[in-house]
Each structure stands twice: as structure tokens, then as C-alpha cells.
C-alpha positions as CSV (number, residue, x, y, z in Angstrom):
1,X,0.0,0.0,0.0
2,X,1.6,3.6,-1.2
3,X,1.8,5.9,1.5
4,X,-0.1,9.1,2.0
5,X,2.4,10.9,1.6
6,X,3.2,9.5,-1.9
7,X,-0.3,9.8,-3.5
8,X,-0.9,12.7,-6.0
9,X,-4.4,13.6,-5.3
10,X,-7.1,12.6,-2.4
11,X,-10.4,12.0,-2.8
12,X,-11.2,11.7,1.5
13,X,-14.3,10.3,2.3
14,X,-15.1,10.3,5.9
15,X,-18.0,8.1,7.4
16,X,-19.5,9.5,10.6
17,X,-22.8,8.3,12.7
18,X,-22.7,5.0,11.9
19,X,-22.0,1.7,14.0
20,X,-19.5,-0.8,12.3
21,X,-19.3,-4.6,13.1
22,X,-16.6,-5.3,15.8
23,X,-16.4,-8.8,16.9
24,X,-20.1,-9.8,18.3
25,X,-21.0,-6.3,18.3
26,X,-22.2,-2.9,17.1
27,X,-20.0,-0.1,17.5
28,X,-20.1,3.5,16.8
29,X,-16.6,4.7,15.0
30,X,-15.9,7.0,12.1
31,X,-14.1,5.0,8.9
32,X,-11.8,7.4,6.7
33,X,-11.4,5.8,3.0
34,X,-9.6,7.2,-0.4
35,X,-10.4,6.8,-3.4
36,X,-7.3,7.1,-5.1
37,X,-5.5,4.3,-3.1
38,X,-8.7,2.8,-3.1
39,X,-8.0,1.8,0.7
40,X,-9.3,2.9,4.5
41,X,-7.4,4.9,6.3
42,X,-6.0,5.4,9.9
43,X,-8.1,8.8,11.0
44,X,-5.9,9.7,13.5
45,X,-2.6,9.4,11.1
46,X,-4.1,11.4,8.1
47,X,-5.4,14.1,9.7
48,X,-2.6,15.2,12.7
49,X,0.5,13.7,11.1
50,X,-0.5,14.6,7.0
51,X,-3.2,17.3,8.6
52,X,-5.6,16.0,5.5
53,X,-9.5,17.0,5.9
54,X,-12.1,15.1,4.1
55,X,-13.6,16.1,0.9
56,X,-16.9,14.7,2.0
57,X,-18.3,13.7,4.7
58,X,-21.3,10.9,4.8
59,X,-23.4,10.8,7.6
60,X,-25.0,8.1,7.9
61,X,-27.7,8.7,10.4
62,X,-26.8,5.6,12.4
63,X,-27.0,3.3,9.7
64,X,-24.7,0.5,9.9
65,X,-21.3,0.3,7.7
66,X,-20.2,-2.9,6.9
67,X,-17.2,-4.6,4.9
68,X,-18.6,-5.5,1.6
69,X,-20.3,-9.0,0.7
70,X,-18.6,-11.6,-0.4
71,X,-20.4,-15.0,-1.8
72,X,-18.3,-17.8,-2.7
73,X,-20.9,-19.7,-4.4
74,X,-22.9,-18.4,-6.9
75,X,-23.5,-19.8,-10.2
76,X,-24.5,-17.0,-12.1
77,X,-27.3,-13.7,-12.3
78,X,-28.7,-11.4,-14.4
79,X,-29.7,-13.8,-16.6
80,X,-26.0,-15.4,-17.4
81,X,-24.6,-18.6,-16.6
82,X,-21.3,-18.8,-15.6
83,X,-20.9,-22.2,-16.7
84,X,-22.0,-21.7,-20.4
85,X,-19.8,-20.4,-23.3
86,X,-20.9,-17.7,-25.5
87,X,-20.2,-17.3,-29.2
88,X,-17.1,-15.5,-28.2
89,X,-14.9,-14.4,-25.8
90,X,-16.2,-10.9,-26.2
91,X,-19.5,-11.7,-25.7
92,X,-18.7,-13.9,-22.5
93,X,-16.9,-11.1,-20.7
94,X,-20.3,-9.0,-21.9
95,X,-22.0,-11.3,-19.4
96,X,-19.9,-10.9,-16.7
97,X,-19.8,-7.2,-16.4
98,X,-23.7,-7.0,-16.1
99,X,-23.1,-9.8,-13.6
100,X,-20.7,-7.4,-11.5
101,X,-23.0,-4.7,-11.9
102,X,-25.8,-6.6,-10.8
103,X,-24.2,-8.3,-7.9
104,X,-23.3,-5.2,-6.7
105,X,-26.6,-3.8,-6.5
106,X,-27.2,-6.5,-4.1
107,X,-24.2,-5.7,-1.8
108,X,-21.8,-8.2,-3.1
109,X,-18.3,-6.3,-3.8
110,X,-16.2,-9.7,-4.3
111,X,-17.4,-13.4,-5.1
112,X,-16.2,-16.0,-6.6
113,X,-17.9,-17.1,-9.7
114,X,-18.7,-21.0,-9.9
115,X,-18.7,-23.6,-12.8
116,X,-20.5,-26.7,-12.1
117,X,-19.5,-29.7,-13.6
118,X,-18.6,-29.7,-16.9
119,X,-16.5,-31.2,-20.1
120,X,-13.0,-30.3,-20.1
121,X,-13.6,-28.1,-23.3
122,X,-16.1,-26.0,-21.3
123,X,-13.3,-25.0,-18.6
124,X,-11.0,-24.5,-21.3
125,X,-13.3,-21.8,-22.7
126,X,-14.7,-20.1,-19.3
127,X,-12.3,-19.9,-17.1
128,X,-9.6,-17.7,-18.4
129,X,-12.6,-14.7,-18.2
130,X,-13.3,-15.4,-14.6
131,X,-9.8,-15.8,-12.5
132,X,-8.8,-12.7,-10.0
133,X,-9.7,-9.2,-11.3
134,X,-6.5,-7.8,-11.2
135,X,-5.2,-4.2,-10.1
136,X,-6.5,-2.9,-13.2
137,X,-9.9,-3.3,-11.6
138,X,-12.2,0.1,-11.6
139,X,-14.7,0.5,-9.2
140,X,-17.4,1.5,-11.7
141,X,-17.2,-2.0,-12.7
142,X,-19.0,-3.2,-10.2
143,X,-18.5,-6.5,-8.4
144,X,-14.8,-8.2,-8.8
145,X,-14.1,-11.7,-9.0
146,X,-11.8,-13.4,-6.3
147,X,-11.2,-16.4,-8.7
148,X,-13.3,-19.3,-10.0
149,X,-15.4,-21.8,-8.1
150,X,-14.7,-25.2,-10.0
151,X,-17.5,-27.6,-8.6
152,X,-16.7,-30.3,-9.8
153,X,-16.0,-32.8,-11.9
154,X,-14.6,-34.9,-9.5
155,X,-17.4,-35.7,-7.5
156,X,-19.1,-38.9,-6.2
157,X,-22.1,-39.9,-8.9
158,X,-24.3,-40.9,-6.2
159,X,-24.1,-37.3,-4.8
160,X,-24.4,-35.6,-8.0
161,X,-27.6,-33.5,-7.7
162,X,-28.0,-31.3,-10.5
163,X,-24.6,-32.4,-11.9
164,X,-24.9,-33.9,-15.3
165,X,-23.4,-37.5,-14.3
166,X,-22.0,-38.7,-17.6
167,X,-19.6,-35.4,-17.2
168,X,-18.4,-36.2,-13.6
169,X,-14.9,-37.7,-13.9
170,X,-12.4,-39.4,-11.2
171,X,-8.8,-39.0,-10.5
172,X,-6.9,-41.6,-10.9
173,X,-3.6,-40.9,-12.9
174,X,-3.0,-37.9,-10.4
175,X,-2.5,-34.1,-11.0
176,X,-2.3,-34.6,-15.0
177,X,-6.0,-35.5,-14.7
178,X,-6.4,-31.8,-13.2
179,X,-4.4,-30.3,-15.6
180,X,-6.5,-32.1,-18.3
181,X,-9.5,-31.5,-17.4
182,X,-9.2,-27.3,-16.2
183,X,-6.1,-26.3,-18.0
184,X,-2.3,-26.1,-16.8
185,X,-2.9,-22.1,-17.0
186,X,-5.8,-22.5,-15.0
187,X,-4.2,-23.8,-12.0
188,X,-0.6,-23.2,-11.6
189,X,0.7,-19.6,-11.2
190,X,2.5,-18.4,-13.8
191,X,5.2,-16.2,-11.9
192,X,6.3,-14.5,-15.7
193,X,2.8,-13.3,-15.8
194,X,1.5,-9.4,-15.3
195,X,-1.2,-10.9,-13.2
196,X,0.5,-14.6,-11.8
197,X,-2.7,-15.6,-10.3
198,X,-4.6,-18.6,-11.5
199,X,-8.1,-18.8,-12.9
200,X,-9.1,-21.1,-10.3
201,X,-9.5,-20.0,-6.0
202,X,-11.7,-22.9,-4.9
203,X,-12.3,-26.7,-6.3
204,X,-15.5,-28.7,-4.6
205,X,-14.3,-32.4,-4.9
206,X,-15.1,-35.7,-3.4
207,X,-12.4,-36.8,-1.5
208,X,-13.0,-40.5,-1.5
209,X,-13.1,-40.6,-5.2
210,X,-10.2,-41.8,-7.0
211,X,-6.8,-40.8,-5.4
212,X,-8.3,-37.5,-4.8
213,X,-7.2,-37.4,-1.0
214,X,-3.7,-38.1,-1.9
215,X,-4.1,-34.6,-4.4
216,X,-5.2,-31.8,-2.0
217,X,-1.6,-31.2,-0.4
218,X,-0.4,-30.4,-4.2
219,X,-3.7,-28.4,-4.9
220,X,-3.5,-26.6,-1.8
221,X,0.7,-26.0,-2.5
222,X,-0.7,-24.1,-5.5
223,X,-3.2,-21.7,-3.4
224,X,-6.3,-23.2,-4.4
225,X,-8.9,-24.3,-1.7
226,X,-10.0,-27.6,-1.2
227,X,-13.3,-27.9,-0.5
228,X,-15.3,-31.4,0.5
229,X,-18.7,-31.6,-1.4
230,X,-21.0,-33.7,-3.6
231,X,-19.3,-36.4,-1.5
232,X,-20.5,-39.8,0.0
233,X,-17.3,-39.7,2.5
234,X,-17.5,-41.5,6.1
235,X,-16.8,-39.3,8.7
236,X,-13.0,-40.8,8.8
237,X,-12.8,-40.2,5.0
238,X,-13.6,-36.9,5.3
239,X,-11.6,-35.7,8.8
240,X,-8.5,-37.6,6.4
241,X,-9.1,-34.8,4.0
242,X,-9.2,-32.4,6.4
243,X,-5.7,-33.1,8.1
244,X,-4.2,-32.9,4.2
245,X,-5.5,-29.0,4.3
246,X,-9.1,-29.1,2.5
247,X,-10.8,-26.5,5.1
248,X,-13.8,-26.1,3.4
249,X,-17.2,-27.7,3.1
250,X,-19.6,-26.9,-0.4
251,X,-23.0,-26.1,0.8
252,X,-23.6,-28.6,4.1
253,X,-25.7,-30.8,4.4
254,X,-26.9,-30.5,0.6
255,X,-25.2,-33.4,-1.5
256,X,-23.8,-35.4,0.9
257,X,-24.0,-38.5,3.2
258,X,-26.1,-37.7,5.9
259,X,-26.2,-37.7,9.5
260,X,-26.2,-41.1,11.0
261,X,-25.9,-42.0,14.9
262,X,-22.9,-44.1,14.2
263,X,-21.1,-42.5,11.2
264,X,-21.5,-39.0,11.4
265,X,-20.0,-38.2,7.9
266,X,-19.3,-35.3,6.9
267,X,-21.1,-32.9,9.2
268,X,-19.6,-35.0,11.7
269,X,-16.6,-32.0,11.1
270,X,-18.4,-30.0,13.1
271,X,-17.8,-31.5,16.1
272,X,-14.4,-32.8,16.5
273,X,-11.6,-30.6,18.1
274,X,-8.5,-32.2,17.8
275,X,-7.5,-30.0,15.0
276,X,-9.3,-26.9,13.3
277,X,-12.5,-27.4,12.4
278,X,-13.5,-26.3,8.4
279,X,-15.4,-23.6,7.4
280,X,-18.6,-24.5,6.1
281,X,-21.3,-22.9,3.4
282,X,-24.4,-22.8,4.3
283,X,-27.8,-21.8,2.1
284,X,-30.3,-20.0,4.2
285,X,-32.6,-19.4,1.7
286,X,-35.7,-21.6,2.6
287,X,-35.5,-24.1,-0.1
288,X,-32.5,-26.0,0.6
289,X,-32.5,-26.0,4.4
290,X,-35.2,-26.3,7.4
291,X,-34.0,-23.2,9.8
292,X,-33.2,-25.8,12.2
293,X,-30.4,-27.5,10.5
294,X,-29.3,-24.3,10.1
295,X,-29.4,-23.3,14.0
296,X,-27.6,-26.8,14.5
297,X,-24.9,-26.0,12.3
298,X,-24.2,-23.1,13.9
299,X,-24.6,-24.0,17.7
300,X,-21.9,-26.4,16.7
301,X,-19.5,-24.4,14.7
302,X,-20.1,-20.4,14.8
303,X,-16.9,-19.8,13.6
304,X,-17.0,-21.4,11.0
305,X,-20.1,-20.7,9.0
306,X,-19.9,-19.0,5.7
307,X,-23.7,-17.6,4.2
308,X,-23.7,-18.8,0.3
309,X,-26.5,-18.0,-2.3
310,X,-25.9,-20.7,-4.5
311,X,-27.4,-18.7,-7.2
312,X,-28.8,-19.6,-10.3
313,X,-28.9,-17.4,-13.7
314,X,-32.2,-15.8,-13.1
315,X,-30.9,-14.0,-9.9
316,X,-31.3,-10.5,-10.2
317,X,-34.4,-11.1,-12.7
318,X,-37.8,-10.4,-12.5
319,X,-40.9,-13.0,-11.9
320,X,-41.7,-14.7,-15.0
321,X,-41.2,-18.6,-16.8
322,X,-37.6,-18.5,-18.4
323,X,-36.2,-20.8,-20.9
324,X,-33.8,-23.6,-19.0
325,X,-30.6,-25.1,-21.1
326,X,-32.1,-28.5,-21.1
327,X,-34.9,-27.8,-22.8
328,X,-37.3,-27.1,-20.2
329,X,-38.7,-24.1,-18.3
330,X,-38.1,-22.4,-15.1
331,X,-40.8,-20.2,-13.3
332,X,-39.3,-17.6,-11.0
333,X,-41.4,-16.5,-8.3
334,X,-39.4,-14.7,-5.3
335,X,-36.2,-16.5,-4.9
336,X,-38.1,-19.9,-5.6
337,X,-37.4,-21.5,-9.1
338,X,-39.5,-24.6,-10.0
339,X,-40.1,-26.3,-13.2
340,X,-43.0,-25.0,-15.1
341,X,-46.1,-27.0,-14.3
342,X,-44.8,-28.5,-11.1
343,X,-43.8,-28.2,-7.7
344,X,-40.2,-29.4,-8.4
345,X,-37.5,-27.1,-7.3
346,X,-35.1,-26.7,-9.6
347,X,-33.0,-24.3,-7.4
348,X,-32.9,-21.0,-6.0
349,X,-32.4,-17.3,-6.7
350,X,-32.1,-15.7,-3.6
351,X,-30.4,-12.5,-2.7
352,X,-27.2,-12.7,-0.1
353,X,-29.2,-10.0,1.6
354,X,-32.0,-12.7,1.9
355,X,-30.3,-15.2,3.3
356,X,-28.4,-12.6,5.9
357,X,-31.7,-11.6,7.0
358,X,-33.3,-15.5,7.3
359,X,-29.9,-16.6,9.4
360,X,-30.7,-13.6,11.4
361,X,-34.1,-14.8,12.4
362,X,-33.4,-18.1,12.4
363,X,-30.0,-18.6,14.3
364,X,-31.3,-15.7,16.4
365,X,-27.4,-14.7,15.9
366,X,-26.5,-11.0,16.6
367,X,-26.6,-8.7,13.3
368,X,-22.4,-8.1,13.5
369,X,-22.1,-11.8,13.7
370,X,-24.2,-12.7,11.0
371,X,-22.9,-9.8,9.1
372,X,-19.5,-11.5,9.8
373,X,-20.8,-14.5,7.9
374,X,-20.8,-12.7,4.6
375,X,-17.5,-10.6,5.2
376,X,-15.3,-11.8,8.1
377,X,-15.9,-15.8,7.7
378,X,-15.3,-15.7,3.7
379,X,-12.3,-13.7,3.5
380,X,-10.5,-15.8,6.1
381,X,-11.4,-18.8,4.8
382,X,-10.4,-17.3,1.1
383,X,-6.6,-16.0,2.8
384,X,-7.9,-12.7,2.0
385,X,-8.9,-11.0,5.3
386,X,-6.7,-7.9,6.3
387,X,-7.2,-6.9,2.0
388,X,-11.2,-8.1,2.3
389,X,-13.9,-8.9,4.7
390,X,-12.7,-6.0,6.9
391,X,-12.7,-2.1,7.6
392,X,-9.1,-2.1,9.1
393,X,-6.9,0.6,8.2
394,X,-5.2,-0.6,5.3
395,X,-8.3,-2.7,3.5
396,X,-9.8,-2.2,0.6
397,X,-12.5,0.1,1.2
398,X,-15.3,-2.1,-0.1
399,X,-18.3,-0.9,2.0
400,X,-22.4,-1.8,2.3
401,X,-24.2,0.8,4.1
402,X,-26.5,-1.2,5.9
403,X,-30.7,0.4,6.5
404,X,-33.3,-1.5,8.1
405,X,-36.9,-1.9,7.1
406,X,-39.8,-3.7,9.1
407,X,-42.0,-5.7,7.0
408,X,-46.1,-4.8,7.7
409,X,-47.1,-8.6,7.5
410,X,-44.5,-9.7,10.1
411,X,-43.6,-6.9,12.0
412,X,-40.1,-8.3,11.2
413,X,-37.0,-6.2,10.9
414,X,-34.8,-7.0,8.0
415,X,-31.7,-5.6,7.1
416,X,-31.7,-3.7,3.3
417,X,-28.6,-2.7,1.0
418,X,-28.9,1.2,1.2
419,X,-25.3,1.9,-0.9
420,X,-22.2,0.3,-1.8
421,X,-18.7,1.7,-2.3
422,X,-15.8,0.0,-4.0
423,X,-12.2,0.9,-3.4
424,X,-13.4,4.1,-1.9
425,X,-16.1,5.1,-4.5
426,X,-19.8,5.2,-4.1
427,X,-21.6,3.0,-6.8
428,X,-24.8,1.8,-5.5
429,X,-27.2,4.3,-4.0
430,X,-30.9,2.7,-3.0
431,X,-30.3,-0.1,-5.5
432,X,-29.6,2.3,-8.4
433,X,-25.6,2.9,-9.9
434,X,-24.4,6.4,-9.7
């Protein structure tokens, strides 16, 4: 980070009013950010040791100011599917920037966007558009991406669930089945490189597949999170994963062996302590999960949860009946997607804000600890806290300014997504870009 001292031109922003998450609680404090570093400041050091004043001042009336969101599962929005290639490159990328846009409407400042499972040839075409953003990243562009998601293909066929099974592959020769199947650029860093980061931040894979346990120490050597999902694994199969560094679980509970008195499988993570327990995803959007599995999760392991959308496509769209890539059709109604004519779900399009506000109720967790779900939890899990997930001086200054509404029917107080800075510039005001 430049110092003060060394920057051309300031564009000072200073927060006041406003209560910021610290720990388990709310706590009034003001937040200096630039615009030009793109970074929060320390208050005290900028204005008695550089005497710098802010250009503006924000007061937020006691509104709450939180890091911005991050969601490490979602699939696509705004009508685009990460996981299908367009007639060009050009038109791809297209895609994605109405998808940042979009997702940052909804609070989300950083995510990682996921492919399911897929052919190699799909990978080979996707993923170069959706590694790390970069430092060339403008905040006018919205939402940046962290890296790609890969879920999948090396998953368990009995644990598919929407995953096309004649696609889902094992490992068996080793890493060259890796490289085959996602690209050598994909994965390994490329030091020569302007931007040396791989494509891919996270794979979801099924440990007890192949020799895929005997892979995660070289996956994780390359800075790419393991993560246990789509997986039939026994509770020992799954805590031998662990100890050889995957700390993530995909979406708990969903797509994978369930609870059972004497093999606890995979949630059965949860409650060991002998060494540190993984984070976990968690979908708190009504459809995949009854509220209580939810509370059980996180009576067992609060540090642990991460809140995930697990997003499809029409996220971000309005109610309607939308052509599907099978040949069917989806109806849309809320965050609820079913197939037309039916009561089957065929998946979910609920806001991050959504599920923050349903954990809320349901958990009965405190709002800087759930907000800590969406900010704190993700960026430590992603090795990113200190640059994300926080407002410590230093940080990027990704920020959701946090309202709060009460709903007539319910008499319920939900939390709403009032604006949204990136790197130090306002973007979002009342759901609307500036």
C-alpha cells in the first residue's frame, strides 16, 4: 500500500454516525477511506500527522457500515450462466460485467464465480474470463471476482444432484487428470505473468473418489482451496481430508452422506476438536435447508459458518417462466425456481441479503455476527482477510451501508442494502448505480 504521503491527489471520504461490526457487536466509529489508493485509512494518522481534511463527509444517520459482501458460491445472475460459453470471448466477458454490476446492487463487492461440472472443453473456454480481477480493476465496474469456483467434476455420482453424471470424472492418474481437465494455466501460477494468479481459487471435490485425497496437499501448494462436497465420505474419510489442508465444506448438508448416529460423515466435522475445524457454506434461503439444521450447524460451529447464495442465472431477474438449457422451463417467483407446471424445485435465486436476513431470524445470531458470515468468515477462509472482509486501516475500502426496514405482515426487521462503495467510491445508491 503507497503511503499518503506518496499519492498525488485525495479523494477523502469520511463516514461518521454510523456503528461498524466489531467482533459480536455494534459499535459507533468513524471510517476514513480514499479513493485514489482505493483503501481505509488510519483517521488519526491522516489528519494530525498529513493534517488531511475530508472532501466529504457521509453521515450516515446511524446506519450500519459494513465490509462488503462476499459470496463464494454463486452460479451466475442477471440472466447469465457462468458455466455456459458464448459465441465469443467478447461476448462472455459481456456477461460478466452486467453480472458485477448486478451483484453489486445487491451488496456483493467480491465473489467467486462457480462452474459446475462440466466437459473439459467448457473450462478450457470459461475460465480464463473469470480468474482474479487484477489491479486494473475500476470500481465503476461493479462486483470483482476473487477467482473461480470449479464444482466439480470430480465428485461422487451418487451425490451428483444437478450435476450432469456422464460429465463427472475421477482421478486416478494424479495431477495430470487436473491439468486435463481445467487447464495447466488455469491452475498453476504463472510467476512470468503481469497478473500470476490462477483462474481457479476454490475446487469442490469428493475426496474418496479416486486418489483425490492423496491430491489436496499439491492443490492446496498451488493456493487453491479444497473444499469437501458432492461427496458420499464416512466421517474418517472426510476428517483424512481435512488433516491434508481441504478446510472447506460446499453447501452442508446438501449433496452429501447424511447424519447417522454411528457414522456422522461429513457434518460430523463440526464437532471434532482435535485439530481446526473447516469452514462451512451454508444456504439460508428456505429451499434447501429447514431453519433448524441451520441453528444446529451453527450452535456447533459459529466460527465457521460462511452464508452462500448458490445462485442460479435468473438471480437478479424479474418473476416470470424463463427458458432452461435443457430444454425445459423455469418459473421464477421470489427467490423460488421450479419447473414449469410443477412443484419441483429446480433451485434458488435468492439475494445474499436474503439469506443474511433469514440466518438472522433463524439462528437468532446478533446482526455483527451474522454480518461476519458474509464478510469476516469468507475472507479468512479465502486468505484474504486484512485486503477483504474488513474495515481495518489498510483494507480495501469495499463498503455496504446497511438500513433497516420492518415488514407490515410480520412486523419483522430485516436488514436492506442502502449503498455500496468500491475501493473508496460510491456505486450503489438505494439499488440504483451512480
Amino acid at each position: 500500500m503507497p503511503s499518503i504521503r506518496d499519492l498525488p491527489t485525495h479523494r477523502i471520504t469520511k463516514f461518521t454516525n454510523c456503528r461498524i461490526p466489531s467482533g459480536s457487536e455494534l459499535v459507533e466509529q468513524d471510517i476514513w477511506v480514499d479513493s485514489v489508493s482505493g483503501k481505509i485509512l488510519r483517521d488519526q494518522e491522516a489528519f494530525y500527522e498529513y493534517q488531511l481534511s475530508p472532501d466529504q463527509v457521509e453521515d450516515l444517520g446511524g446506519r450500519i457500515l459494513a465490509p462488503g459482501f462476499i459470496d463464494v458460491q454463486i452460479n451466475g445472475a442477471q440472466g447469465f450462466d457462468f458455466s455456459v460459453p458464448q459465441a465469443s470471448k467478447e461476448e462472455y466477458d459481456d456477461g460478466l460485467k452486467q453480472v458485477n454490476r448486478g451483484l453489486a446492487r445487491m451488496g456483493i463487492t467480491s465473489y467467486l464465480p462457480t462452474v459446475t461440472s462440466q466437459r473439459s472443453d467448457v473450462y478450457h473456454k470459461v475460465l480464463p474470463s473469470l480468474g482474479p480481477s487484477g489491479v486494473h480493476r475500476r470500481a465503476e465496474d461493479g462486483a470483482e471476482s476473487l477467482g473461480a469456483h470449479v464444482e466439480g467434476p470430480f465428485l461422487s455420482p451418487g451425490k451428483n444432484g444437478i450435476h450432469t453424471p456422464e460429465v463427472l470424472i475421477s482421478a486416478d492418474h494424479g495431477m495430470e487428470d487436473l491439468i486435463n481437465c481445467y487447464g495447466s494455466e488455469n491452475l498453476i501460477p504463472d510467476e512470468t505473468s503481469t497478473n500470476p494468479k490462477p483462474a481457479v481459487k476454490m475446487i469442490t471435490l469428493a475426496p474418496e473418489v479416486g486418489i483425490m485425497l492423496s491430491l489436496i496437499p499439491t492443490i492446496q501448494s498451488h493456493g487453491i482451496i479444497c473444499s469437501i462436497g458432492h461427496s458420499d465420505a464416512t466421517y474418517e474419510e472426510a476428517l483424512s481430508a481435512v488433516s491434508a489442508g481441504a478446510h472447506m465444506i460446499t453447501h452442508l448438508f446438501n449433496a452429501m452422506r447424511p447424519f447417522y448416529h454411528r457414522n456422522p460423515g461429513i457434518f460430523g466435522l463440526l464437532g471434532q476438536s482435535e485439530q481446526p475445524r473447516p469452514f462451512y457454506g451454508l444456504i439460508a434461503d428456505g429451499i434447501h435447508l429447514h431453519p433448524t439444521c441451520i441453528q444446529i450447524a451453527y450452535n456447533a460451529h459459529p466460527q465457521g459458518l460462511i452464508l452462500v447464495t448458490d445462485a442460479m442465472k435468473l438471480l437478479g431477474m424479474p418473476d416470470g417462466v424463463y427458458d432452461w438449457t435443457n430444454g425445459e422451463r423455469i418459473e421464477k417467483s421470489g427467490p423460488l425456481l421450479t419447473l414449469e407446471g410443477s412443484e419441483r424445485i429446480a433451485g434458488s435465486s435468492a439475494t445474499l441479503i436474503e439469506c443474511v436476513n433469514n440466518f438472522r431470524r433463524w439462528a437468532g445470531a446478533r446482526t455483527a455476527e451474522t454480518i461476519a458470515a458474509v464478510t469476516e468468515k469468507p475472507a479468512k477462509m479465502l486468505g484474504v482477510y486484512g485486503a477483504k472482509g474488513c474495515l481495518a486501516p489498510g483494507a480495501d475500502a469495499d463498503l455496504v451501508v446497511l438500513g433497516e426496514s420492518v415488514d407490515e405482515e410480520t412486523g419483522q426487521a430485516n436488514l436492506t442494502v442502502d449503498q455500496v462503495w468500491k475501493f473508496g467510491v460510491k456505486i450503489v445508491d438505494k439499488g440504483k448505480f451512480c
